[in-house]
VEXDREN-2710 file (C-alpha; in Angstrom, 1 decimal):
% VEXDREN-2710
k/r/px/py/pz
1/UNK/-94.2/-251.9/10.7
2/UNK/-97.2/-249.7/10.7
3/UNK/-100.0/-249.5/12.9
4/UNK/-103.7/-249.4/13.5
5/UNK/-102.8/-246.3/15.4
6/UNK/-100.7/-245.0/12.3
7/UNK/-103.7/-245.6/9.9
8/UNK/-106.2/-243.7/12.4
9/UNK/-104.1/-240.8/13.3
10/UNK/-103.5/-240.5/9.3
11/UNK/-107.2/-240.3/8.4
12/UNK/-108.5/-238.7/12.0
13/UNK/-110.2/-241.5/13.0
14/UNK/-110.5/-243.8/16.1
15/UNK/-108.5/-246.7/16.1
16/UNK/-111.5/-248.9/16.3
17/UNK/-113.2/-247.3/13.2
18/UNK/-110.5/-248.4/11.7
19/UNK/-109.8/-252.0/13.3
20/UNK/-114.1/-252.6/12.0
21/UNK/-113.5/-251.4/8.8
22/UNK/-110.7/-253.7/8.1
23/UNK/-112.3/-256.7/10.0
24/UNK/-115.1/-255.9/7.7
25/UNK/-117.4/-255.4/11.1
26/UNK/-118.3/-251.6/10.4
27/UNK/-121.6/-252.0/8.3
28/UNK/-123.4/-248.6/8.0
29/UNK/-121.9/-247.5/10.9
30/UNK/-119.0/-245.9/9.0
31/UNK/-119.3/-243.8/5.5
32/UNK/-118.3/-245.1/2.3
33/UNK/-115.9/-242.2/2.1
34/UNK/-114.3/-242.7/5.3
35/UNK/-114.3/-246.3/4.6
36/UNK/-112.0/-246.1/1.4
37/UNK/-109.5/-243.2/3.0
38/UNK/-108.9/-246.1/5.8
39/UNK/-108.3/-249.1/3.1
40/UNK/-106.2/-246.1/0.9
41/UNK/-103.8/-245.2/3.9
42/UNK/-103.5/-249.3/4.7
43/UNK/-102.5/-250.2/1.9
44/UNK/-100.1/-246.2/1.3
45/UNK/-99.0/-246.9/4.9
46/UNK/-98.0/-250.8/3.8
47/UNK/-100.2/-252.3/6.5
48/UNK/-101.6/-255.9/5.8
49/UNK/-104.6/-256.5/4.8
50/UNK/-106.6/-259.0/2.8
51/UNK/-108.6/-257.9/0.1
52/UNK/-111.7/-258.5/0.0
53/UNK/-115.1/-257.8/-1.4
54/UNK/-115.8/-254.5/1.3
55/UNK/-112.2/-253.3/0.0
56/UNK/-114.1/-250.7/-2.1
57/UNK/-112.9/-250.2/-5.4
58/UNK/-109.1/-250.1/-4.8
59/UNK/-107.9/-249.8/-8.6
60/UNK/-110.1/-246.4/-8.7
61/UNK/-107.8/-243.4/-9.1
62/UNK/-109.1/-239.9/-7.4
63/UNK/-109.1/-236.5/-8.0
64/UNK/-108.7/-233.8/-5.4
65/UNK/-109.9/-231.0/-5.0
66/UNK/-109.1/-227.3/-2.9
67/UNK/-111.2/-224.6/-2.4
68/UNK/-109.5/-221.5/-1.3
69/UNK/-112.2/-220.3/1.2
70/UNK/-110.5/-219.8/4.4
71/UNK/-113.1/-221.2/6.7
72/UNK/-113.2/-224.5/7.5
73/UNK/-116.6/-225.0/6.6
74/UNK/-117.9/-227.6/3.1
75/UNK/-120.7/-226.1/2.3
76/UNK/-120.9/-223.2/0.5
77/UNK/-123.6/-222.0/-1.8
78/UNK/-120.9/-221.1/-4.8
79/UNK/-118.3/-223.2/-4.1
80/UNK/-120.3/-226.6/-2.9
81/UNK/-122.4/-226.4/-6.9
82/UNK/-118.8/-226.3/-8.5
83/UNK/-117.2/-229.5/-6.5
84/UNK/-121.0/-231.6/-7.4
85/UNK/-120.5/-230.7/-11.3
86/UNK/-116.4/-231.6/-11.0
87/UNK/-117.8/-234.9/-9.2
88/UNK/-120.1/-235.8/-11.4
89/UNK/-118.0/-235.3/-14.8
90/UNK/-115.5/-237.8/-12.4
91/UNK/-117.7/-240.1/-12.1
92/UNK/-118.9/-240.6/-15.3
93/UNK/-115.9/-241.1/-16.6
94/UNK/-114.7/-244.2/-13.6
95/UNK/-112.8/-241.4/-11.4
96/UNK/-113.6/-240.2/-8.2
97/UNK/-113.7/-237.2/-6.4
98/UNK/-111.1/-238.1/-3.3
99/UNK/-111.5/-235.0/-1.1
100/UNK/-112.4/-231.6/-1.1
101/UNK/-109.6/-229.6/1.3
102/UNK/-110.3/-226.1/2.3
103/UNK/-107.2/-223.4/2.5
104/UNK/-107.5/-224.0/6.7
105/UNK/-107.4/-227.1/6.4
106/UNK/-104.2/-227.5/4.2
107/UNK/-102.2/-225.8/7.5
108/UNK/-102.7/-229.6/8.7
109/UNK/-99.4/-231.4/7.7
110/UNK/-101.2/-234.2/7.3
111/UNK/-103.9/-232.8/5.6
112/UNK/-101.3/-231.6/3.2
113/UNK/-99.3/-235.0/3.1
114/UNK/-102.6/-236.3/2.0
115/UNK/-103.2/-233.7/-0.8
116/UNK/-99.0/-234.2/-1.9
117/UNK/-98.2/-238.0/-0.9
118/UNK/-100.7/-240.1/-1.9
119/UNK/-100.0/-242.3/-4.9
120/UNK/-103.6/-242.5/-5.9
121/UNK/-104.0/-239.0/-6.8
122/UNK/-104.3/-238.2/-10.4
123/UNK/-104.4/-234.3/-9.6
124/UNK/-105.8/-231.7/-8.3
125/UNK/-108.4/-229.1/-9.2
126/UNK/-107.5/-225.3/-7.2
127/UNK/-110.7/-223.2/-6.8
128/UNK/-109.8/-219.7/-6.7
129/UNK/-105.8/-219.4/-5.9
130/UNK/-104.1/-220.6/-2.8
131/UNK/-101.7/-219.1/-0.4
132/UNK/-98.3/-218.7/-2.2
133/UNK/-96.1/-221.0/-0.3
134/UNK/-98.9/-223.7/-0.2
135/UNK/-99.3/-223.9/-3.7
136/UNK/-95.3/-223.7/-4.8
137/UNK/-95.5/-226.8/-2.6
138/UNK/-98.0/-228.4/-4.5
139/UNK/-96.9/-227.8/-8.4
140/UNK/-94.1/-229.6/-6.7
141/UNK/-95.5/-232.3/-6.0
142/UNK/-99.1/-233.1/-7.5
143/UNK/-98.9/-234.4/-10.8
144/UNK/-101.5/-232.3/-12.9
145/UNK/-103.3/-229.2/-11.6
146/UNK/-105.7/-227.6/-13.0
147/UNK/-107.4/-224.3/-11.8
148/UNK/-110.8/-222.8/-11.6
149/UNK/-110.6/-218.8/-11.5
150/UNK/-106.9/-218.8/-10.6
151/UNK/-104.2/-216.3/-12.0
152/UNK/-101.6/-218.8/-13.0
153/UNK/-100.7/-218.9/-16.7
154/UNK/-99.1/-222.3/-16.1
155/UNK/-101.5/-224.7/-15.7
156/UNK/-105.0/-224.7/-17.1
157/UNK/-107.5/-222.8/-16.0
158/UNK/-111.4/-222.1/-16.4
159/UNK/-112.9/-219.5/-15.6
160/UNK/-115.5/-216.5/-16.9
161/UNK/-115.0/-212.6/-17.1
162/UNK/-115.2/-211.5/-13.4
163/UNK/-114.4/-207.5/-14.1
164/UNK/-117.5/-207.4/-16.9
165/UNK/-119.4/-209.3/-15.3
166/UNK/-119.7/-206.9/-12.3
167/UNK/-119.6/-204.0/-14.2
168/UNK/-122.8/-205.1/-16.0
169/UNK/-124.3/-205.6/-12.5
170/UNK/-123.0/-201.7/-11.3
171/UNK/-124.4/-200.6/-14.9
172/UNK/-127.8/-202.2/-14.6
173/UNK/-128.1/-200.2/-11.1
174/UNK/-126.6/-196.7/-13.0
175/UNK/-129.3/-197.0/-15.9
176/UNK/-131.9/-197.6/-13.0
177/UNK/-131.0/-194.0/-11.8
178/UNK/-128.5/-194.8/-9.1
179/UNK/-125.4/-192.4/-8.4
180/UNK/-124.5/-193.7/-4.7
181/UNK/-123.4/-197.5/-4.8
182/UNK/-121.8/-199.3/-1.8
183/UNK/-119.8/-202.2/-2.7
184/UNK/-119.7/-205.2/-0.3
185/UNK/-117.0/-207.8/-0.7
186/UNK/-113.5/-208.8/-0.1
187/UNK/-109.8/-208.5/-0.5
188/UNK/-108.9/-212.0/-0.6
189/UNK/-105.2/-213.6/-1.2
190/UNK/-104.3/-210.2/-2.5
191/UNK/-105.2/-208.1/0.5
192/UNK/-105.7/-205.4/-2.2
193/UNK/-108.9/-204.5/-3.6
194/UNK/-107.2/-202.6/-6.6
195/UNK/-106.7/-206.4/-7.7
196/UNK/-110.1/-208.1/-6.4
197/UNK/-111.7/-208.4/-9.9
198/UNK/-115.1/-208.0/-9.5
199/UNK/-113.9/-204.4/-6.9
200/UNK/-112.6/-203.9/-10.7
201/UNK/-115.6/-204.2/-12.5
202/UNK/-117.7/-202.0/-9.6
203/UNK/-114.9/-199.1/-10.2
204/UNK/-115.0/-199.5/-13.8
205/UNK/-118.8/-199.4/-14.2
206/UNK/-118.3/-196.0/-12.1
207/UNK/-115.8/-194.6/-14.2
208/UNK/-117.7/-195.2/-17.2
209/UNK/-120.6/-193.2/-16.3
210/UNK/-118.8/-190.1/-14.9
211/UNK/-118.8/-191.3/-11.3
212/UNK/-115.7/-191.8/-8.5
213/UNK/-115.3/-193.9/-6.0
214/UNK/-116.4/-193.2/-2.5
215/UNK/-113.9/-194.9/-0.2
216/UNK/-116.7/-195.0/2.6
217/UNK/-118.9/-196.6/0.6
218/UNK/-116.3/-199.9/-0.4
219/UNK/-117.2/-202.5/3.0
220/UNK/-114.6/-204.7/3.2
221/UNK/-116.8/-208.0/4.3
222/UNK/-113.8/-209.9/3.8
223/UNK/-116.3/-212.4/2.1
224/UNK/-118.4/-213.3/5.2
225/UNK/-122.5/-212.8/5.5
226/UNK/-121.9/-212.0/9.0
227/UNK/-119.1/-209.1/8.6
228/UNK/-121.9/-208.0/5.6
229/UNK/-124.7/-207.5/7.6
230/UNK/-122.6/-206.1/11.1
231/UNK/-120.9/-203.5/8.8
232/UNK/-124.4/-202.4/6.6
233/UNK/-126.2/-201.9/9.9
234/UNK/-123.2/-200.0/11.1
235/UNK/-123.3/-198.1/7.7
236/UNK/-127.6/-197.1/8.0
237/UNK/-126.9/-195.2/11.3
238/UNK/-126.0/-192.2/9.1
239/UNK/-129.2/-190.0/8.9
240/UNK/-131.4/-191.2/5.9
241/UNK/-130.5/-188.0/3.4
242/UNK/-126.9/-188.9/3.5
243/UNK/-127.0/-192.7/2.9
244/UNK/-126.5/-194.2/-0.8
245/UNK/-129.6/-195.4/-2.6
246/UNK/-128.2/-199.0/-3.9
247/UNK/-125.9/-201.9/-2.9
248/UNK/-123.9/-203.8/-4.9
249/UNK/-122.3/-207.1/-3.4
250/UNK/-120.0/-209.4/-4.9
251/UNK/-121.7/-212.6/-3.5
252/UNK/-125.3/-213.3/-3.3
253/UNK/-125.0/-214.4/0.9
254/UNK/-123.3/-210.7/1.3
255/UNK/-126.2/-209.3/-0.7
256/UNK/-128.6/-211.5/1.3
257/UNK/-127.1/-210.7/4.3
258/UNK/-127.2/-206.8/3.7
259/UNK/-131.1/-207.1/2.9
260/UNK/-131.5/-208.2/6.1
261/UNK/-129.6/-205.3/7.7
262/UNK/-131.7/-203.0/5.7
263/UNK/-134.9/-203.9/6.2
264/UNK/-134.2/-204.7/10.0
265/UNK/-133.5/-200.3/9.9
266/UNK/-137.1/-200.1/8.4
267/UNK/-135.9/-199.0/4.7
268/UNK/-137.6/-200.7/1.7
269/UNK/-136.0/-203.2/-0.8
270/UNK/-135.7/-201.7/-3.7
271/UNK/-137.9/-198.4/-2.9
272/UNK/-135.0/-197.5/-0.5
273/UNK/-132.2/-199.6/-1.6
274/UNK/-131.8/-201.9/-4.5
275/UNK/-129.6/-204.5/-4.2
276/UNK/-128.1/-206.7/-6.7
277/UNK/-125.6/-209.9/-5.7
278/UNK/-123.4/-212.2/-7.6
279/UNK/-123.2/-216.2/-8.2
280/UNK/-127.4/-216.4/-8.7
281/UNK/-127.1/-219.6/-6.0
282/UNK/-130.6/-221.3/-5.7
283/UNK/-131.5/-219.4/-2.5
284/UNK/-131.8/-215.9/-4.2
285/UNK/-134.4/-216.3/-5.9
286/UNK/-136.5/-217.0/-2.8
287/UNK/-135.4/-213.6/-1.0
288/UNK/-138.3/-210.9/-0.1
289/UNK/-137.8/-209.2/-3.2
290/UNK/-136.4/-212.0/-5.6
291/UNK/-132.7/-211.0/-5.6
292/UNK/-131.3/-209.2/-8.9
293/UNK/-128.1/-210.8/-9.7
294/UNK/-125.3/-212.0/-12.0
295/UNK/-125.6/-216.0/-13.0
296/UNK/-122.1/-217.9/-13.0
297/UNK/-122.3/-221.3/-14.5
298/UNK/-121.0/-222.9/-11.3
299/UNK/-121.9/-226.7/-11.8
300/UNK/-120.4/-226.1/-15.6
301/UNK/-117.4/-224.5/-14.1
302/UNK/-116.8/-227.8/-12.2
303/UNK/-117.8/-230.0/-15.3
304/UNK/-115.2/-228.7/-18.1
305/UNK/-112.8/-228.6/-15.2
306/UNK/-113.5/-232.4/-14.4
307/UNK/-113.1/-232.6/-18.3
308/UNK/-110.0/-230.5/-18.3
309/UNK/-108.2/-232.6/-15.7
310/UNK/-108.9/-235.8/-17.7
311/UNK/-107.8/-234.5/-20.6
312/UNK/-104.4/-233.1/-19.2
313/UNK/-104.2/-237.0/-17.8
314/UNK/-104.7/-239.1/-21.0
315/UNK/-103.7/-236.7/-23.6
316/UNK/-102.3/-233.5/-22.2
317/UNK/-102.5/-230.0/-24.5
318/UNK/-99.5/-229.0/-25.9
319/UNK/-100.0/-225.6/-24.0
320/UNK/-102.0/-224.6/-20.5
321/UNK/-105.5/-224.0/-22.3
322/UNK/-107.4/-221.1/-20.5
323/UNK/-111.0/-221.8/-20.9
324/UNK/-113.7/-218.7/-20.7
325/UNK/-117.4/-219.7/-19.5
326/UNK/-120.2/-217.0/-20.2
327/UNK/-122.5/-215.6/-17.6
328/UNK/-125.8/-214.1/-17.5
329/UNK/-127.6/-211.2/-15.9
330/UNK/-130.7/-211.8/-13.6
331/UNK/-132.5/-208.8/-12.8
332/UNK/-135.0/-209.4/-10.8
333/UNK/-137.4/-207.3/-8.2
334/UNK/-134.6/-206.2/-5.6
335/UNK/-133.3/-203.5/-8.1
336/UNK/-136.5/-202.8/-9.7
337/UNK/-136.4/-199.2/-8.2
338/UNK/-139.7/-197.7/-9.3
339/UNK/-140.6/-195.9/-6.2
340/UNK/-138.4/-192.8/-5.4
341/UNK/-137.0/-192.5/-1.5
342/UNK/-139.5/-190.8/0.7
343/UNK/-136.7/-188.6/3.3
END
């Protein structure tokens, strides 16, 4: 028969968080979320309990949700706007959103039990690809997934043009003048940039107008702000004359994070360097310049995804529908490069 102890150890709680949430003697002491996992893995785990009126909502099926970011961090300026719209559009329609799971934290058995095992699940919406052992486990076992910005003809997916949409950004910064472009980013699953898309776009804009790639220039950030702005200082100890003249990064914290590093060497945004990021997140247009970037539809991704799911739940298409957002180009003052560098 299980236990308090097999309910707490299956939701990674104390056993007396959960003995007061089933006693009903928790109050606001314990969140509403952590308060349903506890009744969900009760009553998964066939412990015995009453139900009652603080039993919350027990009927309601859930939706999960994985982000393939390998930290083990929830907040994220991209990643965080796509899980609100995909809650939202849940909620509206009497689902919730169960969890949201990082890559890191999927190595947990179970975290992954939770993800695979548990009845109440409807499915599962995959940001952005998962490693390929964990995810041939899941199609195994989830019962609908559906993906936002993952290569996986099988299942439905939503997504936008990545390769134009940063070879729009590179082109803006080639019609400004520039011939010298670092790209900041990251390999991802792939560990290959020849098949990181928006690498892709920055190589193509470069083809386009004549110009090659410069292997020194491509910083592997491997996604991280930090990695962006340790590498781009590391990059302006070349002697001014020989540096490039613009930056382009594939996420608005590595672009945010490589103004930093430049203006901390005493070179001006965009006299010295324009700069131009990707996502258009809410805190770039606060950066000293406003930060020029490319806008995804992040909360919308989340929303016809959310819309997606349900649809593949009541009435599913008669084929894995691949859905194509558009996005939109924000130039701002960050690539506004008026002012020719003074060496």
């Amino acid at each position: 028969m299980p236990t308090l102890k097999d309910i707490a150890e299956r939701v990674g709680v104390s056993i007396s968080t959960v003995s007061r949430v089933l006693a009903n003697e928790s109050n606001r002491s314990v969140n509403s979320q952590t308060k349903q996992k506890i009744w969900d893995a009760a009553r998964d785990l066939g412990y015995p309990v009453k139900p009652t009126s603080q039993d919350p909502s027990p009927t309601v099926k859930g939706i999960g949700c994985i982000v393939s970011t390998m930290q083990d961090r929830h907040y994220h300026p991209y990643f965080s706007v796509i899980c609100e719209g995909i809650d939202k559009e849940l909620a509206r329609n009497g689902y919730k959103l169960a969890f949201t799971h990082t890559q890191e934290e999927l190595k947990r058995p179970e975290i992954m039990r939770e993800v695979t095992d548990d009845p109440q699940i409807e499915g599962i919406i995959l940001i952005e690809g998962l490693d390929g052992k964990m995810y041939n486990h899941m199609k195994k076992h989830v019962k609908q997934i559906v993906g936002i910005d993952v290569s996986d003809p099988s299942i439905p997916t939503i997504s936008y043009d990545r390769v134009e949409a940063a070879r729009m950004a590179v082109a803006h910064l080639i019609d400004q003048g520039h011939r010298d472009i670092i790209f900041i980013g990251g390999t991802g699953l792939s560990g290959n940039f020849e098949r990181e898309k928006r690498y892709r776009g920055y190589k193509t804009a470069l083809e386009q107008a004549g110009l090659a790639v410069q292997r020194q220039h491509v910083l592997n950030a491997e996604w991280e702000p930090d990695n962006a702005y340790r590498l781009m200082l590391k990059f302006l100890e070349q002697p001014p004359g020989q540096l490039p003249t613009a930056v382009f990064a594939a996420s608005d914290i590595m672009a945010m994070a490589a103004m930093r590093a430049i203006s901390e060497k005493g070179y001006r945004i965009p006299q010295d360097f324009a700069v131009v990021g990707f996502d258009d997140n809410e805190p770039s247009r606060y950066t000293v310049p406003p930060l020029s970037t490319i806008h995804i539809p992040a909360f919308e991704l989340g929303v016809v995804a959310a819309k997606t799911m349900l649809q593949c739940i009541h009435s599913p298409y008669p084929l894995p529908v691949k859905i194509l957002l558009p996005f939109e180009p924000m130039f701002r003052q960050s690539s506004d490069w008026r002012v020719p560098r003074q060496h």
